[in-house]
C-alpha positions in Angstrom: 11.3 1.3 -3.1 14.7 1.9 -5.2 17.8 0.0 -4.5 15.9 -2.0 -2.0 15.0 -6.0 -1.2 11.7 -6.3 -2.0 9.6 -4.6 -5.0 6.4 -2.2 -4.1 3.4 -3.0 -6.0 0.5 -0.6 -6.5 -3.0 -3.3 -5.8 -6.1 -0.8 -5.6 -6.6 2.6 -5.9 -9.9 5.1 -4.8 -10.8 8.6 -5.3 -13.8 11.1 -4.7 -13.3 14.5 -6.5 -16.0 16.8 -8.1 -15.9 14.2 -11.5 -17.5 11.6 -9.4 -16.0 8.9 -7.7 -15.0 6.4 -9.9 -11.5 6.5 -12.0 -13.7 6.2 -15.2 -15.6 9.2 -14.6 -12.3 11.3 -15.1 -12.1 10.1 -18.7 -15.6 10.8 -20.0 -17.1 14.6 -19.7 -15.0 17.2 -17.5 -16.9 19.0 -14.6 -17.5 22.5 -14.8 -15.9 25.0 -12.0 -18.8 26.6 -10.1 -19.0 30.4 -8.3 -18.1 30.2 -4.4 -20.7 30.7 -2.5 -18.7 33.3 -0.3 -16.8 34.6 -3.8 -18.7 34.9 -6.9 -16.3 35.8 -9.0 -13.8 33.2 -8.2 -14.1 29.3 -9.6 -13.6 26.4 -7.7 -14.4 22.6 -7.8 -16.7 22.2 -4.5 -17.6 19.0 -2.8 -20.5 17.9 -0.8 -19.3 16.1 2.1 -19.6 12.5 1.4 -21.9 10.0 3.0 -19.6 7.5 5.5 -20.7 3.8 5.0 -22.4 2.9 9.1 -20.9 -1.1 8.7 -17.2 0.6 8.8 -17.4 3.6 10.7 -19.8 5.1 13.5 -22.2 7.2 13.0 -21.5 9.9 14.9 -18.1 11.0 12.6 -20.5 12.2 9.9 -21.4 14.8 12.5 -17.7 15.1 14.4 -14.8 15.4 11.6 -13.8 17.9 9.4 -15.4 17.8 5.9 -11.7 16.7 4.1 -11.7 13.9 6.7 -15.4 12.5 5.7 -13.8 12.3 2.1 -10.6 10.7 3.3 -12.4 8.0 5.5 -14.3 7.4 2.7 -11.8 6.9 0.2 -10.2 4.7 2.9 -13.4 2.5 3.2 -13.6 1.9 -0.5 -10.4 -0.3 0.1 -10.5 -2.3 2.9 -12.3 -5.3 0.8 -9.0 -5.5 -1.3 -6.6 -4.9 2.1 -8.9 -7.6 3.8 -8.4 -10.5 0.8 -4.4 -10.3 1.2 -5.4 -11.9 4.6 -2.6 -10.7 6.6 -2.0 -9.9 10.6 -2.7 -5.9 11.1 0.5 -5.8 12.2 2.2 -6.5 9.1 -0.3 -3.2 7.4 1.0 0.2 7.6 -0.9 3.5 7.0 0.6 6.7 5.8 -1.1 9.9 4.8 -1.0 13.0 3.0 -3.1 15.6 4.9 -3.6 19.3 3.9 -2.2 21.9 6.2 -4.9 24.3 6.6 -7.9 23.1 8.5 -11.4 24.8 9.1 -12.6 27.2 11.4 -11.8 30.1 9.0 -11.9 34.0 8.6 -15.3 34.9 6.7 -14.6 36.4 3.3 -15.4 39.8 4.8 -12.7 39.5 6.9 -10.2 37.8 4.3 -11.6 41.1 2.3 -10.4 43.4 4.5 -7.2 41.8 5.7 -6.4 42.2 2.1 -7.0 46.0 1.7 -4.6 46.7 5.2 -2.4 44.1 5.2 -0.5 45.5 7.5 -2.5 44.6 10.5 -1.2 41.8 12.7 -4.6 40.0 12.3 -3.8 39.5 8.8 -0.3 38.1 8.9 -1.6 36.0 12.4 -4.4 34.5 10.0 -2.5 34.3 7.0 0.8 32.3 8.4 -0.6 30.1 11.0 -3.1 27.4 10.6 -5.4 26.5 13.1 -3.8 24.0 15.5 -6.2 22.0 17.0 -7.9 21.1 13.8 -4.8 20.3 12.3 -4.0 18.1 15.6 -8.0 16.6 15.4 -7.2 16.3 11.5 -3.4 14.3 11.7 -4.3 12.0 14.9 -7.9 11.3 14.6 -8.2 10.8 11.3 -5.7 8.1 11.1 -6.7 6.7 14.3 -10.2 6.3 12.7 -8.6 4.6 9.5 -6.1 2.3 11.8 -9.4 1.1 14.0 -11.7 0.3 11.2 -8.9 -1.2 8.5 -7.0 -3.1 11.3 -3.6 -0.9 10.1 -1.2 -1.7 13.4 2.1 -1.3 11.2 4.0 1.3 11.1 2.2 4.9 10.7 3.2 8.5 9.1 1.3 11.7 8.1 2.9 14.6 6.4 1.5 18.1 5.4 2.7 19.9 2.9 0.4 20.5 -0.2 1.1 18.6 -3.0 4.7 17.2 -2.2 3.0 15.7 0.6 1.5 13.0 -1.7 4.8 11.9 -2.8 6.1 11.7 0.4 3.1 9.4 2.1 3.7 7.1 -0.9 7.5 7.3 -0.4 7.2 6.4 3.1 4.9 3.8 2.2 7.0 2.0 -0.8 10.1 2.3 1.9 7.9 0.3 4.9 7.4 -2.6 2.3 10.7 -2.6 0.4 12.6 -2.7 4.0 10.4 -5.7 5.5 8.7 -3.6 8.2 4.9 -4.2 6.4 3.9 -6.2 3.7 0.9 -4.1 2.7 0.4 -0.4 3.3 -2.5 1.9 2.4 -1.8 5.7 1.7 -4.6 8.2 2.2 -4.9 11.9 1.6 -7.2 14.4 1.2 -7.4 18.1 -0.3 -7.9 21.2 2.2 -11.2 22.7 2.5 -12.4 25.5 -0.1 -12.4 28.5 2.5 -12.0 32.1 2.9 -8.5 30.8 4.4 -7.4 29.2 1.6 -7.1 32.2 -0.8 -6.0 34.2 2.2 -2.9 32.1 2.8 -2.0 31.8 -1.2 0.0 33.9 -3.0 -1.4 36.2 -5.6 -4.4 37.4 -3.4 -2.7 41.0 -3.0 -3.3 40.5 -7.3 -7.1 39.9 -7.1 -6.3 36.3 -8.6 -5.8 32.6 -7.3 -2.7 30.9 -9.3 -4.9 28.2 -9.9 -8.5 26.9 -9.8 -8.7 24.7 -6.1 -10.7 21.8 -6.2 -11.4 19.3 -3.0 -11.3 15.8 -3.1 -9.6 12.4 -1.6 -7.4 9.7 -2.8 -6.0 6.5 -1.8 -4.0 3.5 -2.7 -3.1 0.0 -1.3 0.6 -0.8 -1.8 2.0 -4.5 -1.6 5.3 -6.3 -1.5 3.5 -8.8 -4.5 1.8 -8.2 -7.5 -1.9 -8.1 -7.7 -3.7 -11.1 -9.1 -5.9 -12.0 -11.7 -6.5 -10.3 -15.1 -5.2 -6.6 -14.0 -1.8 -5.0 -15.4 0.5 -5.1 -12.5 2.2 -1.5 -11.7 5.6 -1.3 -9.8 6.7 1.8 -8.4 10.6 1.6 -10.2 11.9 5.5 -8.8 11.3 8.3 -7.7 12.7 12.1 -7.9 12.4 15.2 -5.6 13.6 18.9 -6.4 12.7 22.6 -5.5 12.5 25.6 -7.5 13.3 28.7 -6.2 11.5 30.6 -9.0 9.2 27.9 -10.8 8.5 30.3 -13.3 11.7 31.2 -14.5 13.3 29.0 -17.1 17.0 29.9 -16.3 19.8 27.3 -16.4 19.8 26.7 -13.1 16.2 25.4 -12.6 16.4 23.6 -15.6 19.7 21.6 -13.7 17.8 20.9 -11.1 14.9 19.7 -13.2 17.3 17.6 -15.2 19.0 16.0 -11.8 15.4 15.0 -10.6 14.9 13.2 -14.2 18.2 11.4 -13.9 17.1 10.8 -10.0 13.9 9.1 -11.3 15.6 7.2 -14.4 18.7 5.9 -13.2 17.7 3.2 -10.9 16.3 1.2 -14.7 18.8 2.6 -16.5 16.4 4.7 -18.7 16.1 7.9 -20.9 13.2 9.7 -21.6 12.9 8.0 -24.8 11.9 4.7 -22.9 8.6 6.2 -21.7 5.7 5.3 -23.2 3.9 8.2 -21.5 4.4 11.4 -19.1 2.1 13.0 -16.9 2.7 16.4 -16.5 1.5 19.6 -17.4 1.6 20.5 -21.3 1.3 24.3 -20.3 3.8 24.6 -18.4 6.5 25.6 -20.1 9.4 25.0 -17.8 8.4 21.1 -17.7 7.9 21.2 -21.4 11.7 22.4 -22.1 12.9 19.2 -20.6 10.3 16.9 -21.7 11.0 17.9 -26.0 9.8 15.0 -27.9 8.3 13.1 -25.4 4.3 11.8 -25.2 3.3 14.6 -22.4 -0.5 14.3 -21.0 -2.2 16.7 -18.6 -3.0 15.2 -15.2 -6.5 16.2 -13.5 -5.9 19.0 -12.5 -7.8 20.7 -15.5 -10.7 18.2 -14.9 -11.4 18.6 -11.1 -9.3 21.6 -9.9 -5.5 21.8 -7.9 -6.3 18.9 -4.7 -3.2 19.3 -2.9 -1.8 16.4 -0.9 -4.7 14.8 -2.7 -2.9 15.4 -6.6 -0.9 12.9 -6.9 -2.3 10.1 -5.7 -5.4 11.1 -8.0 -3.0 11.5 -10.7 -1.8 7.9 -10.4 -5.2 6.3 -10.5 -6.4 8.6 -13.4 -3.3 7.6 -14.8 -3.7 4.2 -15.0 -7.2 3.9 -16.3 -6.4 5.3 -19.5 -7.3 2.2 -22.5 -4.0 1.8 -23.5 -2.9 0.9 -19.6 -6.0 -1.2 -19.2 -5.4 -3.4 -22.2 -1.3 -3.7 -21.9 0.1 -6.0 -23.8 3.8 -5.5 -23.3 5.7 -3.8 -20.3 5.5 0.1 -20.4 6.9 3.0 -18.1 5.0 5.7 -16.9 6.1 8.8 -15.8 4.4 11.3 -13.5 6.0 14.8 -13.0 4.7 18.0 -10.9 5.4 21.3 -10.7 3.6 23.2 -7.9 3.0 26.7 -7.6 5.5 26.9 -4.5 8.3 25.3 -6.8 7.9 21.9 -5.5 9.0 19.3 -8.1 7.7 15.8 -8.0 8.2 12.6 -9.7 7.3 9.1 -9.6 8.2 6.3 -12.2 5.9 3.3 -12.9 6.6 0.3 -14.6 3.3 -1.5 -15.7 3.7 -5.4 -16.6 0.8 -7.4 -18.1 -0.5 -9.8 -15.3 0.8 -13.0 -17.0 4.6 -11.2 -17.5 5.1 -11.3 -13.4 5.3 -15.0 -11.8 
């Protein structure tokens, strides 16, 4: 990835959120947040399980996995035509994911209701700190077993949970099994947890009567490669990356804004930049820690306002929304792109692109 042998290269991406499920859709009319069935007076982005296509998959999954693995196969599906024109052995293809943490079965609200008012209750804190195993196991090992079979991905493999950081690392792990020679193509899947009862239990704020943000569900992937894509399409490099965590994200004291300046220099250095070299950030323009170290430059709001928060799913969506924008589609000269996250847990995240015109890369 950085500092390494052989460049990364971003070829194909695919996504399935509450806009729709092409990149396009996220740049025309936003989606409104519908009433939860088992909350109506909280707001969410709701998916209807998607439809898995019977020529790559069986069709018994549609009735065996886990809602947030019908949108990750899926997602997954929508690239194997790109993965199968670079022609290459499955061993030389990798497959990392970001998968959510919490899994289905789940407390009804009822009982997320009343766990609230005693809170004291074992029941609560049992339901509240510790997710489901053997969904998560079904969710980490069958899910990518599922993608490895159907793709033909016998390189190296790696899932991670943990929200939305979890996006960066799949990718990270990804870029790093390219740049090092151990795949020449990798694809990165993920997937957003499950709108349930216990996925306001486990946030913070529920003791408040309020989520800290609006969830959504959806699914994202991308196919990375060790060369540049062909034909008429902008080729995107992955040049850096940068990593941090907050201890109070919503405090801007001089110690988190340190840390969010070493995660800019972590992300810059490697092509000798400054923030006045981007031609655009990704970010969040309310947030007004990110904003106190981005001053002057061209911030834009990610999709999070469009489709909801995704999770392990965000920044991979992020990257494809990203990149669809006009000015991105019709490059004419080299540009950087910038993509930095805050979560709600103080997670920082950020990933540098530099995007070439097709004809600038031999």
């Amino acid at each position: 990835m950085v500092g390494t042998l052989r460049p990364v290269y971003l070829l194909e991406s695919a996504l399935l959120n509450a806009a729709g499920s092409s990149v396009e859709v996220l740049h025309g009319p936003a989606p409104v947040a519908q009433n939860l069935d088992f909350a109506p007076d909280r707001l969410g982005f709701p998916l209807p399980a998607p439809r898995l296509p019977t020529e790559r998959f069986d069709r018994k999954l549609q009735r065996s996995v886990e809602a947030q693995s019908l949108r990750l196969l899926h997602c997954a599906a929508r690239l194997a035509p790109a993965l199968g024109a670079l022609g290459l052995a499955p061993e030389r293809v990798g497959l990392t994911a970001a998968i959510p943490e919490v899994d289905a079965p789940s407390p009804g609200w009822e009982a997320v209701d009343a766990m609230r008012r005693q809170p004291a209750q074992w029941l609560a804190q049992w339901f509240a700190n510790t997710p489901p195993l053997h969904s998560l196991t079904l969710l980490n090992s069958s899910s990518m077993a599922h993608v490895a079979e159907a793709l033909a991905c016998h390189g190296p493999m790696a899932g991670y949970c943990g929200q939305e950081s979890a996006g960066l690392d799949a990718l990270l792990e990804a870029g790093n099994y390219i740049a090092e020679g151990l795949a020449d193509a990798v694809l990165v899947v993920s997937s957003s947890p499950n709108i349930t009862p216990a996925l306001f239990l486990r946030e913070e704020g529920l003791e408040k009567g309020t989520m800290p943000f609006v969830p959504g569900e959806g699914a994202a992937a991308c196919l990375l490669a060790a060369a540049p894509a062909k034909g008429d399409k902008c080729n995107v490099r992955i040049a850096g990356y940068g990593r941090g965590y907050l201890i109070n994200p919503v405090q801007s004291d001089t110690r988190t804004l340190d840390i969010l300046m070493r995660v800019l220099n972590q992300v810059l250095s490697p092509e000798h930049l400054s923030l006045s070299d981007l031609s655009a950030v990704l970010s969040d323009p309310d947030d007004e820690i990110l904003r106190a170290v981005l001053d002057n430059c061209p911030v834009r709001a990610g999709c999070r306002p469009l489709v909801g928060a995704l999770g392990a799913s965000s920044l991979i969506t992020d990257l494809a929304y990203a990149l669809a924008e006009p000015e991105f589609v019709a490059l004419e000269r080299p540009a950087y792109l910038l993509l930095l996250s805050c979560s709600y847990t103080g997670h920082v995240s950020a990933l540098l692109l530099a995007v070439e015109p097709a004809r600038s890369v031999p």
